[in-house]
TORKOL-4160 file (C-alpha; in steps of 0.2 Angstrom, whole numbers, padded with zeros to 4 digits, m for minus):
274
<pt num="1" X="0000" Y="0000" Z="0000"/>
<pt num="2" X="0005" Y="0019" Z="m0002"/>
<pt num="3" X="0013" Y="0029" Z="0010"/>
<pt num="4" X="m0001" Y="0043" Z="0014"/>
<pt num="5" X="0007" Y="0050" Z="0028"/>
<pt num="6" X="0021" Y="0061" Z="0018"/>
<pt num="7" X="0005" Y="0066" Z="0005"/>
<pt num="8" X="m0009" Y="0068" Z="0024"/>
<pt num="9" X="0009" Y="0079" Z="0033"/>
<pt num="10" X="0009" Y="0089" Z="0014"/>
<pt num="11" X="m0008" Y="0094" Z="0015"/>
<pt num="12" X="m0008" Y="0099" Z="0034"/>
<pt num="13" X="0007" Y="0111" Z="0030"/>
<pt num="14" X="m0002" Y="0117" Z="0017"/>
<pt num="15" X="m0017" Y="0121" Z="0025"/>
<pt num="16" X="m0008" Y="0129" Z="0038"/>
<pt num="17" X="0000" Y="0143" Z="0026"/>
<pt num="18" X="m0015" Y="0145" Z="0015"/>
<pt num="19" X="m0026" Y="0147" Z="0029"/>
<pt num="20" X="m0021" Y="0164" Z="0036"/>
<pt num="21" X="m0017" Y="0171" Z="0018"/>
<pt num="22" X="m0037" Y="0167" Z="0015"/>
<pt num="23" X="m0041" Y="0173" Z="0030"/>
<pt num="24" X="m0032" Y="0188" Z="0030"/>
<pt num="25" X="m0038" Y="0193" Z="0011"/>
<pt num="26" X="m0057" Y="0190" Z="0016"/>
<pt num="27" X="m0055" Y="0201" Z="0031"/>
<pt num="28" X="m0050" Y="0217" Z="0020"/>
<pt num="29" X="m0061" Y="0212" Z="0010"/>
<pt num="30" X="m0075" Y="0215" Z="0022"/>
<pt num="31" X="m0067" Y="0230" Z="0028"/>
<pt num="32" X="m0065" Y="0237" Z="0010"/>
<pt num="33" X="m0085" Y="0231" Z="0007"/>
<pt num="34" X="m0090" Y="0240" Z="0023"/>
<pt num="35" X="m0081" Y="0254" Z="0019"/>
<pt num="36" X="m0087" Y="0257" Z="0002"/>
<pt num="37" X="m0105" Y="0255" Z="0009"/>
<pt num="38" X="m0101" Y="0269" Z="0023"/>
<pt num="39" X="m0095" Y="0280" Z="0009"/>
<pt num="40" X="m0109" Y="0278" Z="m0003"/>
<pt num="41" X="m0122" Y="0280" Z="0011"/>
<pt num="42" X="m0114" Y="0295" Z="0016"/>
<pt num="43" X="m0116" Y="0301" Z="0000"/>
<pt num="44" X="m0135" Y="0295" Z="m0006"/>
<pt num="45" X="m0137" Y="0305" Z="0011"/>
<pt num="46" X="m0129" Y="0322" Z="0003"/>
<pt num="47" X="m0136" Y="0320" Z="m0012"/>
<pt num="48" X="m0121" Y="0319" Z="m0019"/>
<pt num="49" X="m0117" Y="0309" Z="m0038"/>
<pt num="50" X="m0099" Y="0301" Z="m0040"/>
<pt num="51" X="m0090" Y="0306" Z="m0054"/>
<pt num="52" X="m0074" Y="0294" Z="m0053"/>
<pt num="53" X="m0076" Y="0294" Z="m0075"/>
<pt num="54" X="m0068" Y="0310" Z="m0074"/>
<pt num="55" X="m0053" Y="0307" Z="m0061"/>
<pt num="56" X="m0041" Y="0299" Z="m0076"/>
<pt num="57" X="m0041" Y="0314" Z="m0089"/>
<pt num="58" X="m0032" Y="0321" Z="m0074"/>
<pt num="59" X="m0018" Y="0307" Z="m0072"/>
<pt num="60" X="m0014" Y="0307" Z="m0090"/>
<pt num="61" X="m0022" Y="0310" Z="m0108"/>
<pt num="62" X="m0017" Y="0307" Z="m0124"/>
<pt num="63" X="m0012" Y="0318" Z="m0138"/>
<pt num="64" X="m0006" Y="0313" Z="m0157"/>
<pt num="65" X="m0003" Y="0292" Z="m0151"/>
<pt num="66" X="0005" Y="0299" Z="m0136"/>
<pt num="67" X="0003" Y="0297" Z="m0119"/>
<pt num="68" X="0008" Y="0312" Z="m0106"/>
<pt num="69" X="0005" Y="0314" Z="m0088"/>
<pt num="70" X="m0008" Y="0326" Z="m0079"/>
<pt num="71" X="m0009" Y="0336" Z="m0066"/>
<pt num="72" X="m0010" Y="0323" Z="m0053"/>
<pt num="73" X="0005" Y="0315" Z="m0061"/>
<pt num="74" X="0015" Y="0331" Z="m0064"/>
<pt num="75" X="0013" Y="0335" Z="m0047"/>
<pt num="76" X="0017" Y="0317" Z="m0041"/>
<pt num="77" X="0036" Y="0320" Z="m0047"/>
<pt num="78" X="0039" Y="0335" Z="m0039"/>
<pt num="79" X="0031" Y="0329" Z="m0024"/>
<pt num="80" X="0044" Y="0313" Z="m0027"/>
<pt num="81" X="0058" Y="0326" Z="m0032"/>
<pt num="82" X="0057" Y="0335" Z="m0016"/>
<pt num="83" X="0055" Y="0318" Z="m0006"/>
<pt num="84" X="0071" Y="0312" Z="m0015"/>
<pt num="85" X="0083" Y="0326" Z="m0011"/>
<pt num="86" X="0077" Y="0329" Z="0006"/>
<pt num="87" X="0078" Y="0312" Z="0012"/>
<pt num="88" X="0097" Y="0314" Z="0004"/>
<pt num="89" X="0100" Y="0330" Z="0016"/>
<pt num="90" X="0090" Y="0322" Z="0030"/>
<pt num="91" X="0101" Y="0306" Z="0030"/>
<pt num="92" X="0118" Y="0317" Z="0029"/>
<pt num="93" X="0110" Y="0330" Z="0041"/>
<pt num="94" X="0105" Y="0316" Z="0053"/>
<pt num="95" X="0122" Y="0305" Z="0053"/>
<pt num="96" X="0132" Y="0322" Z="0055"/>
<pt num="97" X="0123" Y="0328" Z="0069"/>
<pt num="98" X="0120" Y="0310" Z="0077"/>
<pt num="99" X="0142" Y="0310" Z="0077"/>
<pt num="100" X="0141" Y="0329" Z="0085"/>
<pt num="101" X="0132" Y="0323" Z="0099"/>
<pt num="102" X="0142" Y="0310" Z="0103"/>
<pt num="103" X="0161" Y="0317" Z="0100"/>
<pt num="104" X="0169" Y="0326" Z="0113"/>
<pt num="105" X="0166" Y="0343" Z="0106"/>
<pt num="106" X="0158" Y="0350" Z="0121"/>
<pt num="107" X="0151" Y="0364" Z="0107"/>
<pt num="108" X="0147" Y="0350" Z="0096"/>
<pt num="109" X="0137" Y="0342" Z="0110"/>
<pt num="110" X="0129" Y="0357" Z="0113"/>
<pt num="111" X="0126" Y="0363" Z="0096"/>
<pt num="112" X="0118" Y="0346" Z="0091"/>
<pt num="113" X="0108" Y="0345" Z="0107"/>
<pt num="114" X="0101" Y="0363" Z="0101"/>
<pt num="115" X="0095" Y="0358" Z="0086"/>
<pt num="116" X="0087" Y="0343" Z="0090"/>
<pt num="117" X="0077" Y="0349" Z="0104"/>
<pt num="118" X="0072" Y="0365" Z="0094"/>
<pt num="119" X="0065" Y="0356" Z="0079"/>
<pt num="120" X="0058" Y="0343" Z="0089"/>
<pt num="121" X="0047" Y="0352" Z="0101"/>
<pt num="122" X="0042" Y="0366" Z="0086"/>
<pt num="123" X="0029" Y="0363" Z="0073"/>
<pt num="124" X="0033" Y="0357" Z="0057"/>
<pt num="125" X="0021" Y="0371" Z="0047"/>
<pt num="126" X="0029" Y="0384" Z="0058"/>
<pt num="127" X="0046" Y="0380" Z="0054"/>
<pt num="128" X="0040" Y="0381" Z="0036"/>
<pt num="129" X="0030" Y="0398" Z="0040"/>
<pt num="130" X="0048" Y="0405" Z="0044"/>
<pt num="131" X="0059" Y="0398" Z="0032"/>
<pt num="132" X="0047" Y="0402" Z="0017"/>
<pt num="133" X="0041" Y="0421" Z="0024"/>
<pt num="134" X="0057" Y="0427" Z="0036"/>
<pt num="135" X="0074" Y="0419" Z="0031"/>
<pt num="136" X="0071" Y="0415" Z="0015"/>
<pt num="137" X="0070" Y="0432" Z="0006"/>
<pt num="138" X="0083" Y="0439" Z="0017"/>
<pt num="139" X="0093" Y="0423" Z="0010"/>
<pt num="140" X="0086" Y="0423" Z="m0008"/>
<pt num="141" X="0080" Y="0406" Z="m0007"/>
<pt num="142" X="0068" Y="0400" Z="m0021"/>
<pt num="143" X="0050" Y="0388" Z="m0015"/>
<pt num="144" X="0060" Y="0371" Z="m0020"/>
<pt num="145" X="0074" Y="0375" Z="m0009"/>
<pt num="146" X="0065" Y="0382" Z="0006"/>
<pt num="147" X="0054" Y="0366" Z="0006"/>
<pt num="148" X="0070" Y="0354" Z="0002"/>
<pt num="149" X="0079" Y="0365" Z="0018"/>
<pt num="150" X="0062" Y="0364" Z="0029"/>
<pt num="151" X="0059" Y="0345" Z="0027"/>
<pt num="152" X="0077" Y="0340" Z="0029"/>
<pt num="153" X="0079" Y="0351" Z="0047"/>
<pt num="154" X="0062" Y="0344" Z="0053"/>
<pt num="155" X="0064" Y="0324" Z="0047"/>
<pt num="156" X="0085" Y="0328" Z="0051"/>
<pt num="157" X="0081" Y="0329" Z="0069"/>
<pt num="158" X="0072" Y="0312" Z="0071"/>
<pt num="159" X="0084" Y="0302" Z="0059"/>
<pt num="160" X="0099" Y="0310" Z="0070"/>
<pt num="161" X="0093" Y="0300" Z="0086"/>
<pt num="162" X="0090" Y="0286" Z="0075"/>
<pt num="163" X="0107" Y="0286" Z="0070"/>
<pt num="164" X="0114" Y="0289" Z="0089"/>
<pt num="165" X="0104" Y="0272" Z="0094"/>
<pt num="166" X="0112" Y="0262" Z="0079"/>
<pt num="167" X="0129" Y="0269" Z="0085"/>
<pt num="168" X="0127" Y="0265" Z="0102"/>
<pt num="169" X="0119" Y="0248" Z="0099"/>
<pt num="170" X="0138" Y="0245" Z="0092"/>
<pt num="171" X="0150" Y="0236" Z="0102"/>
<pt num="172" X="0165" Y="0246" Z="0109"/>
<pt num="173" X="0175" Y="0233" Z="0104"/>
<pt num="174" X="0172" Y="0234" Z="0087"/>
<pt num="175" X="0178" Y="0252" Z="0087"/>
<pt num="176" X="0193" Y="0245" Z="0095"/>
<pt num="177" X="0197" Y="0231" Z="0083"/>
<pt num="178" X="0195" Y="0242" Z="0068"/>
<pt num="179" X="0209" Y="0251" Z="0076"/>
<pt num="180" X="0219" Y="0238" Z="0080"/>
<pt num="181" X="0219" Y="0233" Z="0062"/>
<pt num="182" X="0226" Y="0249" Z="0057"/>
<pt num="183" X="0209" Y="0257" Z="0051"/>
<pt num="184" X="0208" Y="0275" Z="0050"/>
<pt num="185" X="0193" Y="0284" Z="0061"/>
<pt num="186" X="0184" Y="0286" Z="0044"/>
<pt num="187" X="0186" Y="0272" Z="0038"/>
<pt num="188" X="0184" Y="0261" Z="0053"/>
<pt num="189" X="0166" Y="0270" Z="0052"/>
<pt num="190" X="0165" Y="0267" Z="0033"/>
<pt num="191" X="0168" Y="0248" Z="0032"/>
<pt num="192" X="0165" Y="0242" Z="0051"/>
<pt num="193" X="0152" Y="0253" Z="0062"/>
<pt num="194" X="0141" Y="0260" Z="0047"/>
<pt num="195" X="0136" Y="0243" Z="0039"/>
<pt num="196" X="0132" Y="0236" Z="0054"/>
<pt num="197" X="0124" Y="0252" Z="0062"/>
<pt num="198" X="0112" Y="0251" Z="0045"/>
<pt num="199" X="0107" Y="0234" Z="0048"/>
<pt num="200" X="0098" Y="0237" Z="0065"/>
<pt num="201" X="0090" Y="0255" Z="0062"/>
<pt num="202" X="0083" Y="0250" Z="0045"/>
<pt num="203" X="0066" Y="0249" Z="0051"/>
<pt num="204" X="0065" Y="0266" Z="0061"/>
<pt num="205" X="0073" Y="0272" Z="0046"/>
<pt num="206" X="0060" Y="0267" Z="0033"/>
<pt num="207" X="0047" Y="0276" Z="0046"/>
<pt num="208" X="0054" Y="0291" Z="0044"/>
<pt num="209" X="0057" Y="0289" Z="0024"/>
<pt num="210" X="0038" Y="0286" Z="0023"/>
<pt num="211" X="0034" Y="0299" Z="0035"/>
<pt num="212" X="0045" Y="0311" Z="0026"/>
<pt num="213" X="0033" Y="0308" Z="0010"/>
<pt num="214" X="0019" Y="0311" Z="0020"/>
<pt num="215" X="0027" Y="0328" Z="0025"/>
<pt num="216" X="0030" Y="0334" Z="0009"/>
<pt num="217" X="0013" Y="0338" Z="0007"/>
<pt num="218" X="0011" Y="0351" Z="0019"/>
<pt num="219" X="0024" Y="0362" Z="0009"/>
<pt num="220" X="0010" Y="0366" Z="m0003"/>
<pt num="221" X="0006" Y="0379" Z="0006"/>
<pt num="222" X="0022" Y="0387" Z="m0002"/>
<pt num="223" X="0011" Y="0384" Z="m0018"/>
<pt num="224" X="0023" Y="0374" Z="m0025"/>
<pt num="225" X="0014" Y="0363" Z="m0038"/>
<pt num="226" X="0016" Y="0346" Z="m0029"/>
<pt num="227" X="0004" Y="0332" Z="m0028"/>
<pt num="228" X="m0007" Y="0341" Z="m0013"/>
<pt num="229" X="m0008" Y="0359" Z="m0023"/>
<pt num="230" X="m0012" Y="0352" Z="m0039"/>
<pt num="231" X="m0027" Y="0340" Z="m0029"/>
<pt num="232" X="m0034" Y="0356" Z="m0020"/>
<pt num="233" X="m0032" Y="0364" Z="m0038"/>
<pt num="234" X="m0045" Y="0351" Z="m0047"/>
<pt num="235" X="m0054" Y="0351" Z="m0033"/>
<pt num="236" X="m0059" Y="0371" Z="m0034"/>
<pt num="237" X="m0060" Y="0368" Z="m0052"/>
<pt num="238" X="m0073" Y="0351" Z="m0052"/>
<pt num="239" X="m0081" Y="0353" Z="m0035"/>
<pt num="240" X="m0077" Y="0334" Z="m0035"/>
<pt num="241" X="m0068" Y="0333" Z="m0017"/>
<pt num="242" X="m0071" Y="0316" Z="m0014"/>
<pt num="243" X="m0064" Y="0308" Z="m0030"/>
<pt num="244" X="m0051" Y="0320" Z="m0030"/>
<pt num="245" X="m0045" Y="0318" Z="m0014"/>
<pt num="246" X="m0046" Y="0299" Z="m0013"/>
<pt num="247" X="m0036" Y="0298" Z="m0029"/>
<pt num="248" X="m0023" Y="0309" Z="m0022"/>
<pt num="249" X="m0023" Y="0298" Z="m0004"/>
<pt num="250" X="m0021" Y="0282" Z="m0016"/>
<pt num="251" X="m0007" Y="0290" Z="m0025"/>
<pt num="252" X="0003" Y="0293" Z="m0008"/>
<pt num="253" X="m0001" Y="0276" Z="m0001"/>
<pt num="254" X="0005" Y="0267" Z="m0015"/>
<pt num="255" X="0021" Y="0278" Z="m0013"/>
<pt num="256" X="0023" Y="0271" Z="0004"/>
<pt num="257" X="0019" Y="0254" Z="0000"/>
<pt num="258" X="0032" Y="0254" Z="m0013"/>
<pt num="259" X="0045" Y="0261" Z="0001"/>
<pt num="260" X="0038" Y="0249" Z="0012"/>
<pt num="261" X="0039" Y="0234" Z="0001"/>
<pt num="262" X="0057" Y="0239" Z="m0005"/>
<pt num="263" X="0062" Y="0242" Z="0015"/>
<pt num="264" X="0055" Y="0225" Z="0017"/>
<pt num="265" X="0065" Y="0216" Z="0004"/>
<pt num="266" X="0081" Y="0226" Z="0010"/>
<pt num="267" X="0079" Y="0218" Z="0026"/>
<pt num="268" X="0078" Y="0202" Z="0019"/>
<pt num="269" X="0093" Y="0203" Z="0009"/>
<pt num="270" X="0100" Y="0211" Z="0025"/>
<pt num="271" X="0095" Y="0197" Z="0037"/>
<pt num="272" X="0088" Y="0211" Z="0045"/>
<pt num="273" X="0078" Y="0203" Z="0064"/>
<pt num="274" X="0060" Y="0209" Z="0061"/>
């Protein structure tokens, strides 16, 4: 007779990984069901008529067999333009201050500590209320830079004790062997402490990645044509708030899940501990 245990042992494993993925998609599928019937009562109850047929003429339209992007889309890359170069500055502006607190510069320290607990415990749209109306025509700074400058000091602050953590989680004696083996203080950080230090804060440091998209919208009140302006801009022109706004909160989660997902496999390659 056949073996059916291997095939009955198969089937059980089975079972057990299918069952929560079923599970788990029928539960936001209910949740999607119930929120879609929350929306549309809501709706019926305002008398008002969706109009999602008009939402893609603004994500792209077509002109001679070509395809060219919109206003949502227009405003999607320079809402990812300004992510990108921010989160470049944020990361240096982060690590540099994370090492200033920790040297033994007593101005350094104190500097660092300044600045953390300045932007920390300061609103982000006041921040940008000064940079865009007080110092940045006395500096001559154009919208783009204000906003790059606003979003890295804010988002700079939070990666900096990010970075601290991931340095103090290190092992003295690694700093001490990567002397011993005749390292140099940058590059003892540069192929010793920094590669490990990346390994462990890679999840806080996706949080503030994502977070720092999310931020970028508020700098639409410098009326810089980003993803927000150009939504608040269809939406005075259609009187379609709800389509509009949707779209544009669709737009910014499928931004994050991307980071999320590419964090994800990062940490995977990493054999990043989740």
């Amino acid at each position: 007779m056949l073996n059916k245990r291997p095939l009955t042992a198969s089937l059980a494993v089975g079972y057990k990984i299918i069952k929560p993925v079923v599970s788990g998609l029928l539960q936001i599928t209910l949740v999607v069901l119930a929120l879609f019937w929350l929306l549309n009562s809501g709706a019926e109850a305002m008398n008002y008529r969706w109009q999602w047929y008009r939402i893609p003429q603004y994500l792209w339209f077509v002109e001679d067999g070509e395809w060219f992007p919109a206003e949502l889309l227009e405003g999607l890359s320079i809402t990812l333009k300004i992510s990108a170069v921010s989160l470049f500055f944020t990361l240096l502006l982060g690590l540099t201050t994370a090492l200033l607190r920790m040297s033994d510069s007593i101005v350094g320290r104190g500097l660092a500590r300044s600045y953390i607990e300045l932007i920390r415990n300061t609103p982000l749209l006041v921040q940008i209320y000064l940079l865009y109306f007080v110092f940045g025509p006395v500096l001559g700074l154009e919208r783009f830079t204000t906003a790059v400058l606003a979003l890295s000091l804010f988002q700079g602050a939070y990666t900096a004790e990010i970075f601290r953590a991931g340095l103090n989680s290190i092992a003295r004696g690694q700093f001490e062997a990567s002397h011993s083996l005749g390292l140099s203080h940058i590059d003892s950080y540069r192929f010793v402490i920094l590669p490990q230090m990346i390994r462990r804060i890679l999840p806080p440091l996706t949080n503030e990645t994502v977070s720092l998209v999310k931020n970028s919208s508020i700098v639409s009140i410098m009326a810089i044509f980003d993803l927000t302006t150009e939504g608040r801009n269809i939406v005075a022109d259609t009187a379609m708030p709800f389509e509009v706004w949707f779209t544009v909160a669709g737009i910014y989660l499928s931004v994050t899940l991307v980071l999320s997902g590419f964090a994800a496999w990062l940490e995977h390659k990493m054999n990043v501990p989740t």
